[in-house]
N, C-alpha and C positions, 0 to 999 in steps of 0.2 A: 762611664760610658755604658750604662746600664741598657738595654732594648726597653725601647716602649713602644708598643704595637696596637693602634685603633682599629677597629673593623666596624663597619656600620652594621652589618646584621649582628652583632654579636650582645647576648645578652648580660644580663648581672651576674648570672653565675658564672660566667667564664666560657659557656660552650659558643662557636663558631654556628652560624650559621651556613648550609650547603653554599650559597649562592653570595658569599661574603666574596669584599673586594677592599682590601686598603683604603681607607681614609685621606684623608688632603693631607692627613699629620703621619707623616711616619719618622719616627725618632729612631737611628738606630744605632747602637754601638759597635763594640767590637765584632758582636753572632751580628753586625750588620748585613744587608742585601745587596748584591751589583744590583748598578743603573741596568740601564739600557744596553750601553755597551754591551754585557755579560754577556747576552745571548750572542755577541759576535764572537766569545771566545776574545775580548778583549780587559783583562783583568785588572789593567796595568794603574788603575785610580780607583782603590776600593775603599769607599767610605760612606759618611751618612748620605740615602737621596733622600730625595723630597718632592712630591710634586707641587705641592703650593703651600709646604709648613715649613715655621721653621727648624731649621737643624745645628746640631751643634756641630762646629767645625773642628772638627780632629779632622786629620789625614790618612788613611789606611792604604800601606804602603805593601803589603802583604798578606794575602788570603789568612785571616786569621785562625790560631786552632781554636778548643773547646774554650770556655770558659772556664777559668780554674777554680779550682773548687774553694769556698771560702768555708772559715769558721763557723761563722752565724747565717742562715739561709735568710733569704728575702721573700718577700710576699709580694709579687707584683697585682697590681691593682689596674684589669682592663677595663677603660671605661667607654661606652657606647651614646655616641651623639651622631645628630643629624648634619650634617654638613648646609651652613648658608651664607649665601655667597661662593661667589669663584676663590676667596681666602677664606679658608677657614680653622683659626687655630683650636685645635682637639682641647677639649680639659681633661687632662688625663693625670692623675695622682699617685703615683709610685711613693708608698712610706715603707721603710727596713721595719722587721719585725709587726708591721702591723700596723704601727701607729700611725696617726691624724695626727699634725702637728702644726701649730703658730709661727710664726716668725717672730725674733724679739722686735719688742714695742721700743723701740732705741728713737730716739731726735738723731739726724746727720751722721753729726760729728762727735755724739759723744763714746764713751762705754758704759759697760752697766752697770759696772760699782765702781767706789772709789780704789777700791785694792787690786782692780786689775791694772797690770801695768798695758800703758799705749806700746804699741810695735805699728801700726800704720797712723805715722804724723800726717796731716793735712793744711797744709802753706797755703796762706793767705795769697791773693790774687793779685798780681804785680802791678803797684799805680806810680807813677810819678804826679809830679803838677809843671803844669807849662810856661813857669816861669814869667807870666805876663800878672795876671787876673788872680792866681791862686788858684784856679779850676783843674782839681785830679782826675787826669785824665791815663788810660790803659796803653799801655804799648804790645805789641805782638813783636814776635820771632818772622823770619821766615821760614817755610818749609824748609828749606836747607841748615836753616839754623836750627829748628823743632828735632829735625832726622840727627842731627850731629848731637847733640843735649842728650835725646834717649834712646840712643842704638843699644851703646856698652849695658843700658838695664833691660833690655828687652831680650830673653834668650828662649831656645828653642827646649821642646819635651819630647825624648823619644821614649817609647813601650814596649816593652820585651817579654816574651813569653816565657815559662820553667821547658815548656814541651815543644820548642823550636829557638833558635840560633839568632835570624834574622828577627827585626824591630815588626810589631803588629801593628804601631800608629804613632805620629807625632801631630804635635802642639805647640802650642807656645807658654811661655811666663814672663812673670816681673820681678825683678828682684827688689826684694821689700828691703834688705840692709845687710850689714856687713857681716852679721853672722851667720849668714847662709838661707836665710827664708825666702822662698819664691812663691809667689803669688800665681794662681793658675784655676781652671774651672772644676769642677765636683766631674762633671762628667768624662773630663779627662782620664781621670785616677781611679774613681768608684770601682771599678771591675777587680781590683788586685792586682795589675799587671805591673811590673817593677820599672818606674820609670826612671830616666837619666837627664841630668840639663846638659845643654849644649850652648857655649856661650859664643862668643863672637870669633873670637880666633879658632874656633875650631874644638877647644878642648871639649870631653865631653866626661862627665863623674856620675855617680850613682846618686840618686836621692833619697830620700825616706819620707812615704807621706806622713804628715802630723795629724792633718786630722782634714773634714771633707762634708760640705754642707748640703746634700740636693736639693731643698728649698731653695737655696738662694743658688747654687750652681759656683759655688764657692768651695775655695781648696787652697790648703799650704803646705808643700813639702821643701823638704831641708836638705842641703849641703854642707858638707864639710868645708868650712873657708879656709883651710889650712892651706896656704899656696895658690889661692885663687884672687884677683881681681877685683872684687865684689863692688860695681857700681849703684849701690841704691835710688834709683827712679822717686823721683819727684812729685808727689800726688796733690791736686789741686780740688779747688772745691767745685764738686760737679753741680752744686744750688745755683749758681751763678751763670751755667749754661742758660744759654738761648736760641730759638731758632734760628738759625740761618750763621750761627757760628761756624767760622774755621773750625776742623779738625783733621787729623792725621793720625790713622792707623799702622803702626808693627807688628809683624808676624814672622810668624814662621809661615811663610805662604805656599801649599804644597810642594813642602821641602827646599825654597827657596828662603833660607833664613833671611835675615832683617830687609826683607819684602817694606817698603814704605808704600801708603795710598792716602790719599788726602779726600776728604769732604766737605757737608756741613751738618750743622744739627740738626735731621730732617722734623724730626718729633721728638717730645717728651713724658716720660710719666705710661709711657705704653704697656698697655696690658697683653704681653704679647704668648703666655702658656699658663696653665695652674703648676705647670714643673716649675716654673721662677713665680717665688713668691712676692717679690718687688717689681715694681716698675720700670722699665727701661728707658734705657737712649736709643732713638732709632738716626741710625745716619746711612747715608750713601755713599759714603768710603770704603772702598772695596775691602770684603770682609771674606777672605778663601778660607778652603780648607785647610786647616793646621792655623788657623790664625786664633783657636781657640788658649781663651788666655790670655790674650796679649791686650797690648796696650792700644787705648784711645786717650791721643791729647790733644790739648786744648791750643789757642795760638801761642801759650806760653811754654809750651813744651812741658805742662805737667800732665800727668796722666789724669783723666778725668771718669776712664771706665773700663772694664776689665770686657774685652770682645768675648761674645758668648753664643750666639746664633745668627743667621738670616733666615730670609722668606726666598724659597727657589721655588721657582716655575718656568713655564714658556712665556708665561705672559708677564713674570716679575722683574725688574730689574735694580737693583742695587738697596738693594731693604735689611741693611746690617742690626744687629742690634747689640748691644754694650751694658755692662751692670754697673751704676751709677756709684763713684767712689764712695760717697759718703755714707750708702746703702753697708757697702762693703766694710767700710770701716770696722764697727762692731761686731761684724760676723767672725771679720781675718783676727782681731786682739783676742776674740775668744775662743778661735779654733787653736792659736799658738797657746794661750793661758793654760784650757784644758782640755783641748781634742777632741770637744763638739760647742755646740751652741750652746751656753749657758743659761740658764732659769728658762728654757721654750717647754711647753706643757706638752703635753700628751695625752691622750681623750683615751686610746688605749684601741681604735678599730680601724680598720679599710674601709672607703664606703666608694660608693659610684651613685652619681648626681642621676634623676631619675627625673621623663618628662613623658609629653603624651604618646612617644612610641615605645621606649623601651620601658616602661612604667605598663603601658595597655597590652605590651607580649606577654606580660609575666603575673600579668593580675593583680598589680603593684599601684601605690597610687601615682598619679603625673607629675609628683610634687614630692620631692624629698630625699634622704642621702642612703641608700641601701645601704645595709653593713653584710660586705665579703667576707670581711675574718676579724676576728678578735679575740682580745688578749686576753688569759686565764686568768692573771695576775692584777686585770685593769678592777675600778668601781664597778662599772659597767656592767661588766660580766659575773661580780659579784651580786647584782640586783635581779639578776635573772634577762639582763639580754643577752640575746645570741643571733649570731648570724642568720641573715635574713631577715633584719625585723628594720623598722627605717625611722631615720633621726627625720622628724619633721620640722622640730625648732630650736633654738639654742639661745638662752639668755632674751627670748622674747622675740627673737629676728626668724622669719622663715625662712627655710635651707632651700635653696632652688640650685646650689651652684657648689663644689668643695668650696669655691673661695669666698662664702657668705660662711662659710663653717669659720674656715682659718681667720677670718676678718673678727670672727665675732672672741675668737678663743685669742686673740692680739689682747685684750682688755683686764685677763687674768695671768695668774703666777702660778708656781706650784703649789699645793696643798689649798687653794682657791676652788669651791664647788661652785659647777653650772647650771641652770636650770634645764633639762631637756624633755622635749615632747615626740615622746617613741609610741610610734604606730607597730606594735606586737604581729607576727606570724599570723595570729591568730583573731587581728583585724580591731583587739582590741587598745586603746590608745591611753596611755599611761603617763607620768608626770612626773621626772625624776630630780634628787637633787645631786649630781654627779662628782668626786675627787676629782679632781686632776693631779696628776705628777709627774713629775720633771724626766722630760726628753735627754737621754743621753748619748744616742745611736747616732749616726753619720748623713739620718737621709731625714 
């Protein structure tokens, strides 16, 4: 539940301009902002707004306190774009310690080696044949029968503070299996805050995160199964979506546990933030606050996507969005294996995408990735760059966008050098051949 904060006057370095005003994107977690309400002195739904971005759906149920202090400090990365259109989703790139990072280059359904063991199975799509002809044809559930199938895996995430009593926000999860894994979003957990599952009857226990993806907006934390119930939910192939499918959303819906809402698959493959490095499901199944985490299924009642955002506005109406299981698959077996995303590279810098405004503030060219900060330890920084100097190309592709960056760093591994074409400080333009190495951090 990290803050991400856009400002259209705000430049690469980080300073505010006087006359700055929030963005269409405001991301915000726990140090989130009251709506509108606030200013009536009405407190009583504190969580992410939005005026026309999407937000992730936690529930803030309590003025939250400070942010507790972590181990490893974070480098937030403010990035400065123009707003087009009445939507407009911000690119904005938050990486822990500094780093630029890839998403694994994974097919579906697979994992990344053979020696990692699978924890999220994916069941083939229910066909019969009709008994006449031979023709395999698909049956569905009905709503009543979907809500019945995946109540018992669908449970609630509440967040607690060390420096107050009362819960700071709740969520939703999935229970991935019997040994206590819950499946739930990166932005949930990311802050530190000690969170608890709450299952269907009420019980509620303490969990432990394992581990927590920002890229992908992906998270696993653990229960004790000793004495507990543990229904494992049903994951189906979300390749097989289509539009205008049946679906059904569970949540935790502003503290209304097993909230059901039904849709259909309005879109697919959506590009809908640079904070989610994959593609989404967009549906129109009502997607509330605290619904983050939870489950989207299919007419069969298997899950097909893990609810992670919507688009709020005046003018928006029902614009959910959902992280595609199959996407999920090799994230979740390798945050359980080893407690972050395995073999994902690391370029080693923060950069902000740079264009003809916030490029011509700063005397910068309109075209290319500013580097904010970087790492001591990185190739990079070995070769002699340093902050402020701007990634123009990478592997022969020109950078206009982080995700022309991430797209292009999909193609290599760890200990794999890139080509890159750095425009220096000092305006001169250099040619490098660059390390990469393996991403082990959480974001």
């Amino acid at each position: 539940m990290a803050d991400y904060y856009n400002n259209q006057n705000q430049n690469p370095n980080g300073s505010t301009g006087s006359g700055g005003t929030d963005s269409s994107y405001h991301f915000s977690g726990a140090q989130g902002s009251f709506g509108s309400n606030a200013a009536q002195g009405n407190h009583t739904g504190y969580q992410a707004e939005s005026s026309n971005g999407p937000i992730p759906e936690v529930k803030y149920t309590a003025v939250p306190p400070k942010k507790p202090k972590k181990k490893r400090g974070k480098i937030a990365l403010i990035a400065s774009l123009v707003s087009v259109g009445m939507i407009c989703v911000i690119a904005l790139s938050m990486v822990a310690g500094g780093m630029l990072a890839q998403r694994m280059n994974w097919s579906g359904s697979g994992s990344e080696s053979d020696s990692q063991p699978e924890h999220l199975i994916i069941s083939q799509t229910p066909t019969v044949s009709d008994g006449d002809d031979g023709t395999v044809v698909s049956t569905g559930l009905t709503t009543r029968e979907i809500a019945a199938k995946a109540l018992d895996s669908v449970v609630g995430i509440n967040l607690y503070s060390s420096q107050q009593v009362e819960r700071v926000g709740e969520a939703s999860g999935i229970v991935l299996d019997t040994n206590g894994y819950i499946i739930t979003n990166a932005h949930v957990v990311s802050d530190g805050y000690s969170p608890t599952v709450v299952f269907g009857d009420g019980t509620e226990v303490a969990a432990t995160v394992i581990g927590y993806d920002t890229r992908t907006d992906l998270a696993v934390v653990k229960v004790d199964p000793t004495g507990l119930n543990l229904v494992p939910a049903e994951f189906g192939d979300s390749d097989t979506l289509q539009l205008g499918d049946d679906v059904v959303a569970i949540g935790n819906a502003s503290g209304y546990y097993n909230s059901v809402s039904k849709g259909v698959v309005s879109g697919l493959n959506r590009d809908v933030s640079t904070n989610i490095s994959i593609q989404l499901i967009q549906t129109d199944a009502a997607i509330n606050p605290g619904n983050s985490g939870g489950a989207l299924l299919n007419q069969y009642g298997q899950v097909v996507g893990i609810n992670s955002s919507k688009l709020a506005g005046s003018e928006i109406d029902s614009m959910g969005f959902a992280i595609p299981v199959n996407d999920a698959k090799p994230i979740i077996d390798s945050l359980i294996n080893y407690g972050y995303v395995k073999d994902r590279v690391a370029l080693g810098v923060t950069v902000v995408a740079l264009n003809d405004v916030n490029g011509a503030m700063m005397g910068l060219p309109s075209q290319g990735l500013y580097i904010t900060q970087i790492d001591e330890t990185s190739d990079l920084y070995a070769q002699g760059i340093t902050r402020g100097d701007v990634i123009l190309t990478a592997g022969g592709v020109t950078l206009t966008q982080n995700s022309d960056l991430l797209k292009e760093l999909e193609n290599y591994k760890p200990g794999d050098k890139i080509e890159l074409t750095i425009q220096k400080g000092t305006g001169q333009t250099v040619t490098l051949q660059v390390k990469l190495h393996e991403m082990t951090s959480n974001s």
